[in-house]
Structure formats: structure tokens, C-alpha cells
C-alpha positions, -999 to +999 in steps of 0.1 A: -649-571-120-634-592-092-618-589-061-604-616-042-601-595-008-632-600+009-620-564+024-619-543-004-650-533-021-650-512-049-682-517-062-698-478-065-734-476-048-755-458-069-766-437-036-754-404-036-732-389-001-749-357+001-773-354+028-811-357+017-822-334+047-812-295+045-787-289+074-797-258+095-778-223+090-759-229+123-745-261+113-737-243+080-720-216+096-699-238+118-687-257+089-675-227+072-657-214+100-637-238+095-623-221+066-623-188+079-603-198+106-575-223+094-568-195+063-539-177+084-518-203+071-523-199+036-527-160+034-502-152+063-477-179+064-473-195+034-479-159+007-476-125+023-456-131+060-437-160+068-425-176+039-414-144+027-400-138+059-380-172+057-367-166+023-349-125+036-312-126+039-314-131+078-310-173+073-287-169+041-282-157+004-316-159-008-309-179-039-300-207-018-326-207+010-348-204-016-344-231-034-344-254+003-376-242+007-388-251-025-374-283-023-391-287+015-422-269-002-419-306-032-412-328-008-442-320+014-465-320-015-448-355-025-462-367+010-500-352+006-501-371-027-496-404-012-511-402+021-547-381+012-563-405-003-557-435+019-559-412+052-591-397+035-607-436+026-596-441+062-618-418+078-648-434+055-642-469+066-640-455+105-668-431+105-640-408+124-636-378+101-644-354+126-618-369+149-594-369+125-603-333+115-603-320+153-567-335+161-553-322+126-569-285+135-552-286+166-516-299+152-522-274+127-528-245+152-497-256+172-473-255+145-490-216+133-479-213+170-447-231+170-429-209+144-427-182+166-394-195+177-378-194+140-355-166+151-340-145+124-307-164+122-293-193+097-294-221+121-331-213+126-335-221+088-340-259+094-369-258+118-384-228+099-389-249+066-399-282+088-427-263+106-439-248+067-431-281+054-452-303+081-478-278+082-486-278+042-491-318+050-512-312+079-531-286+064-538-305+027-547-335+049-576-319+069-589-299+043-594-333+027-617-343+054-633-309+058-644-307+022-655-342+029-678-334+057-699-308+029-722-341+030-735-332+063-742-295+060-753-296+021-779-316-001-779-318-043-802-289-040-779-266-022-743-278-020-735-254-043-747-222-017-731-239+005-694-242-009-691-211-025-701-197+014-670-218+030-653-207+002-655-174+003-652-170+042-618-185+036-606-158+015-625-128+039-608-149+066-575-149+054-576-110+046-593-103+082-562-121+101-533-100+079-555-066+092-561-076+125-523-088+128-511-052+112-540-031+134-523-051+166-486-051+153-479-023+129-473-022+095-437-020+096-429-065+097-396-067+113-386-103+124-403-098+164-434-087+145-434-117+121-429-142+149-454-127+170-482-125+141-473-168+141-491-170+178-517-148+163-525-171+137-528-203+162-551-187+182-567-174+156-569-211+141-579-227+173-607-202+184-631-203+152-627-238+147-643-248+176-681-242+164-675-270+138-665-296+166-690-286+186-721-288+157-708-317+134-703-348+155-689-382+138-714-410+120-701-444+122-713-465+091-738-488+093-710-520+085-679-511+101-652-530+080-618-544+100-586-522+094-567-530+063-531-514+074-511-494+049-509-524+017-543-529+021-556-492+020-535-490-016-551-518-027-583-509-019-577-474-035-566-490-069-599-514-062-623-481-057-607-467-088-612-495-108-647-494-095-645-455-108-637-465-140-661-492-150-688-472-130-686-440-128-659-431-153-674-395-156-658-391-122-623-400-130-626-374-161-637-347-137-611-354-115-586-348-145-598-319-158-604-302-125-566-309-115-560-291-146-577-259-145-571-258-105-537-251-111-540-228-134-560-211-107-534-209-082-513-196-109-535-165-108-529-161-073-492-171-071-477-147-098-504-118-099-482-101-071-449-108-094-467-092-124-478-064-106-446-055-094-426-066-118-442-052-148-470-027-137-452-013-117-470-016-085-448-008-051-450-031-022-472-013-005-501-011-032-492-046-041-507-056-002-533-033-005-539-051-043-541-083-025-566-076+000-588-061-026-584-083-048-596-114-018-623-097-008-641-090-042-630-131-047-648-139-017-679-117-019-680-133-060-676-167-051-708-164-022-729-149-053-716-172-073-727-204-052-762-193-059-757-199-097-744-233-092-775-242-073-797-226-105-777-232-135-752-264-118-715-261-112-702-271-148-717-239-160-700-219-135-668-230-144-671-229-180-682-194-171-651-188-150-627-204-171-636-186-206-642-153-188-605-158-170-589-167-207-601-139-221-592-117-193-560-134-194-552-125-230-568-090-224-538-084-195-510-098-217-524-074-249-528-042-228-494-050-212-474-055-246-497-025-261-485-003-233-449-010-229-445-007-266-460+027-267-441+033-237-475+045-218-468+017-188-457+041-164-489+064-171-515+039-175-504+004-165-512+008-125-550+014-135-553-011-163-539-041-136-561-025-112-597-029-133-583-061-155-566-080-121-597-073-103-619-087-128-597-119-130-600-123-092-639-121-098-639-155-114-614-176-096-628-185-062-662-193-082-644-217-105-626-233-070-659-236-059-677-249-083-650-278-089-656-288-053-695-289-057-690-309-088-674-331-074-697-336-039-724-338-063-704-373-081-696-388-049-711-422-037-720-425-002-695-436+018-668-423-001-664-387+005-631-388+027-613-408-005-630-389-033-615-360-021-582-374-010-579-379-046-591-346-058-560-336-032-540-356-049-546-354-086-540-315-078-506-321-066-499-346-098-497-313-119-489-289-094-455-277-117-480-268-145-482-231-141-447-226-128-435-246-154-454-229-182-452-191-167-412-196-171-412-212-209-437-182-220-412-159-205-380-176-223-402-173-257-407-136-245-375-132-243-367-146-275-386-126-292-383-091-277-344-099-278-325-067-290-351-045-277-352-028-236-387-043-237-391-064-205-404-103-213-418-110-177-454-104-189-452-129-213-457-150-184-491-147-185-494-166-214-483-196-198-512-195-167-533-191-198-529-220-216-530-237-186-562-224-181-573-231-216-566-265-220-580-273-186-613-253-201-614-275-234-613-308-208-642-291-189-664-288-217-663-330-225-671-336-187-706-346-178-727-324-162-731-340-121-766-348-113-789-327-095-804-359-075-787-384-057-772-408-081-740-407-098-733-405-135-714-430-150 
């Protein structure tokens, strides 16, 4: 392979980016802060408070401000897919990913902040779904170079500890926040609650993030190469993947897969609440309660389960995850059509979502986990901040999967159970299924990652 650009070197090291020295427990702990403190915006603003919040009839028909939001929702992931990468290969080529990480914290905090003045009117609208838009950007962005920086906390021997303990502190985090801001606030969310719980959230953000800026400092590589500016980075990028695919095509395959079965993932998450509601019959109030549950158990499993990564390696953990999640899958959409046809829903489908939902929740931070030790474990040294830009991205290549298939399954329901007072909306689960499957089946021809520091090809 050859590259004219003196600049742009794709060639893959056969060095491996994860530290060879264990990091100690503080360092560790700092680093996972990180995800404890920045998951108000996930849990609180973007699924239980705000965005739901932005969507009520106080800023217009819901139909309509719904479908801005999703289209500010698109449009934000549009700009993550373009810029992680390059922003991510940026901070590799500087050696300033902790800089880059502290400033994006901090914007990131600010704008948590910041949507405190989204009043509860239609002109507000506009700056509401800017601040959520801008903040998914900011957010994808430094996640990007936080899960890069798992190379200085975590070696081949223990990254996989190490993630599932980041990992699951995110979802314990994001649960902690919701009860703090409803022990503080009440439980009854009216719009001064809502915008109150926003400064919560920044502070919240800004105060257990510090530990990791104080613990992890920057490393500036050993050849600083000269800025490339915006065409350059591309071409670089389409330089390193070329590099990928001649040398380390195993990655590239993983990268695939993972962006696959990832969003079949956050297909769990995104319409368990609808299914409980909708079909199980689950009121608002247990459907919270579901939800805290349900993150807790995911975080606790996903710690346990970053011990069987280390043991067993995190392809088995996600084979694990995904089969178990199939066939829990299929289990749900059975017991559901089983029930409602024997019209024994209203006595028996609360506990059957309550023992089967659980038990999917059990698998799906591990399998999240696992993915991101899988791929620390592939990545060549130097090139954590783009690997991962690209894992961002290739995530957001597919992102309409789920949604997408959720809906058809539903139409087919609906199809078929035409004629009949049966509702169709669990025939939605289906669709996260086959996601899920197929995104298994790719997971199975992927390569094992080492378990020393070398890539595989």
C-alpha cells in the first residue's frame, strides 16, 4: 500500500494501546467516575425528564414537536458520525485527549445547566431541542475520548474488570441522580421541577468528573506529527482504514458486527418502557420504578460480568449476552401472545414482564461492555481516540435499525391479528430481536481479540 502524503500513515503497528503496567484502583476509580457523573444526561434528560418534558403539550401538539425533535435528535447524530472519528484521530495525533475531554465535560455540564431556562411555552421549543441537540454531539464526542483513555487505566489482563466497572457505575449513576433529584424535588415533575432538576444534573456532572482530570493527565506521543486541517484528517482516516483492512481486517469486522447488535441493545432500553405500558399493562408509576430496577440489576451484572471477560475474553460474553437476550426475547413475545390470547394479561402479564424484563436487563450492559473491551483489546497504539471515533460512528450508521424493524414487526402484527381486539404492539419485539439475531450470527465469525498486546489481523 502507498501513500503519497508524507502526513498520513496508516500503516497498523503491531503494538498493542493498552497499558502494560496495571493502573492503581484510584486511577481506576477516577476514570469511572466519569461515567457516573456525565449519565444525568442520558437517564434524566434525554429518557425519563427532559425530553419527555419537551415533547408535553406546553410547546405544541405533540405530533408535531415530536417529530422536530426527532429530526434535531437525526441531525445531531448526522454530526457525531462525521466529526468522531476525525476529532477522536485528532486527539491521537496531539496527545490532548484529556484536554479535549475536560473542555467537552465542562460544555457538557453547562448545557445540563443551560436548559433550565426552556420555559414551558412554544417559543422556548427552539432552544430546548438545540440544547438536546448540541448536547447529544458533545456528549457522543467525549465519550469517544473517554472510552479512549481505557488504555491508561486497563492492561489485556484486566480491561475487561475495568469496563464492565465504568460501565456499570454509569447505569448506578444515572439511577442515583433521578432519586436524588425526586428525594430534593418531589415526585410530582411539574415544569419548575423539570427545569430545576437541569441545574442538578450540571452540577452533578461537573462535581464527579473532576477526579478523572485530576488522576489522568495528557501523554504527548513520542513523534508529534504537524496538523493536517479538516481534508487532511479525512484522508488520513480513509488511509488508517485502508491500513485496517489489509492489516487488521478482523477489526473492521468487529466494528460491523458490534454496530449491529449495539443497536439492537438500545432497542432494549428504548421500547421496554412502551411495552410495559403499552401491553403489560404497567402504570407510569411502576414503569419508573421498573426502570430503576431494571438499571441497577444492569449495572451490578455488567461489574460481575467484566470478571468473565477477563477469564473467559469478551467475545464469549457477548455471545453469552446475545443468545441469552434472543431467547429471552422470543420468551417475552410467546408469554405475551400466550397471555392475551387466553385473555390472562391483566392477571398475569405485570409479573411475567417483571421476572422476563429483568432477566433481559441482566445481559445488556455486559454485552455493551464486552464490545468496548473487544475492541481496546484490537486497538494499535496510538490509535485509540480514532478507533473509537469509529465505533461512535459505525453505531450511528445503523442507528434506525431497531426503530425501523420494531415498527415493520408491528405492521405484520397487525396484519395478522386483523379482525381480532388483540393488540399488535408486542409484536414489536420481534423486530429488536432479529436485530439482535443477526448481529449474534456476525459475532460468532469475528475473531476472538488477543489476550497480549498484538492485534489480530
Amino acid at each position: 500500500m502507498t501513500i503519497n502524503d508524507p502526513h498520513i500513515t496508516p500503516a497498523i503497528p503491531t503494538a498493542g494501546a493498552l497499558a502494560s503496567d496495571k493502573a492503581s484502583r484510584s486511577k481506576v476509580f477516577a476514570w469511572a467516575l466519569w461515567d457516573w457523573g456525565t449519565q444525568p444526561f442520558a437517564t434524566v434528560i434525554t429518557t425519563f425528564v427532559f425530553a419527555v418534558y419537551l415533547t408535553s403539550e406546553a410547546f405544541g401538539p405533540n405530533d408535531v414537536v415530536t417529530m422536530k425533535l426527532a429530526w434535531t435528535t437525526g441531525l445531531a447524530g448526522l454530526f457525531i458520525a462525521l466529526l468522531a472519528p476525525v476529532l477522536g484521530q485528532g486527539s491521537d495525533r496531539t496527545g490532548k485527549r484529556m484536554f479535549h475531554l475536560r473542555w467537552q465535560t465542562w460544555l457538557l455540564a453547562l448545557i445540563c445547566a443551560a436548559m433550565y431556562f426552556v420555559a414551558p411555552a412554544p417559543e422556548y421549543f427552539l432552544l430546548g431541542a438545540v440544547l438536546l441537540g448540541v448536547g447529544n454531539v458533545v456528549a457522543e464526542i467525549a465519550n469517544v475520548n473517554y472510552y479512549a483513555a481505557i488504555d491508561q487505566v486497563s492492561t489485556p489482563q484486566n480491561v475487561g474488570r475495568v469496563s464492565g466497572f465504568g460501565w456499570g457505575m454509569g447505569y448506578l449513576g444515572g439511577i442515583t441522580i433521578l432519586l436524588v433529584i425526586i428525594g430534593v424535588l418531589g415526585s410530582g415533575f411539574g415544569a419548575d421541577e423539570v427545569r430545576k432538576s437541569m441545574i442538578m444534573c450540571g452540577v452533578w456532572t461537573l462535581l464527579f468528573t473532576i477526579p478523572i482530570f485530576v488522576k489522568l493527565k495528557d501523554r504527548k506521543p513520542e513523534h508529534q506529527p504537524p496538523s493536517l486541517g479538516i481534508i487532511g484528517s479525512y484522508k488520513a482516516l480513509f488511509a488508517s482504514i485502508r491500513g485496517l483492512w489489509h492489516s487488521a481486517r478482523n477489526t473492521l469486522y468487529f466494528l460491523a458486527a458490534a454496530a449491529l447488535f449495539r443497536d439492537g441493545l438500545a432497542g432494549v432500553f428504548a421500547f421496554g418502557g412502551v411495552l410495559a405500558a403499552g401491553t403489560f399493562g404497567f402504570s407510569f408509576t411502576e414503569v419508573v420504578i421498573f426502570g430503576v430496577v431494571a438499571n441497577v440489576v444492569a449495572g451490578l451484572a455488567t461489574m460481575g460480568f467484566g470478571l468473565v471477560d477477563d477469564r473467559l475474553g469478551p467475545k464469549q460474553v457477548i455471545i453469552i449476552s446475545l443468545g441469552s437476550l434472543v431467547i429471552l426475547g422470543l420468551a417475552i413475545f410467546f408469554g405475551a401472545h400466550y397471555l392475551i390470547t387466553n385473555g390472562l394479561m391483566d392477571k398475569h402479564g405485570t409479573a411475567m414482564f417483571w421476572v422476563l424484563g429483568l432477566a433481559l436487563t441482566v445481559f445488556v450492559g455486559p454485552a455493551q461492555s464486552a464490545a468496548r473491551s473487544f475492541l481496546a483489546r484490537l486497538i494499535p497504539e496510538g490509535m485509540s481516540g480514532e478507533m473509537f471515533g469509529l465505533y461512535a460512528t459505525t453505531g450511528r450508521v445503523v442507528s434506525f435499525l431497531s426503530p425501523l424493524m420494531f415498527g415493520l414487526a408491528i405492521a405484520i402484527g397487525m396484519r395478522v391479528t386483523a379482525g381480532t381486539e388483540e393488540s399488535a404492539q408486542y409484536w414489536g419485539i420481534l423486530g429488536v430481536v432479529v436485530v439482535l439475531a443477526v448481529g449474534f450470527i456476525l459475532a460468532i465469525l469475528v475473531k476472538s481479540p488477543p489476550k497480549g498486546d498484538r492485534v489480530v489481523s
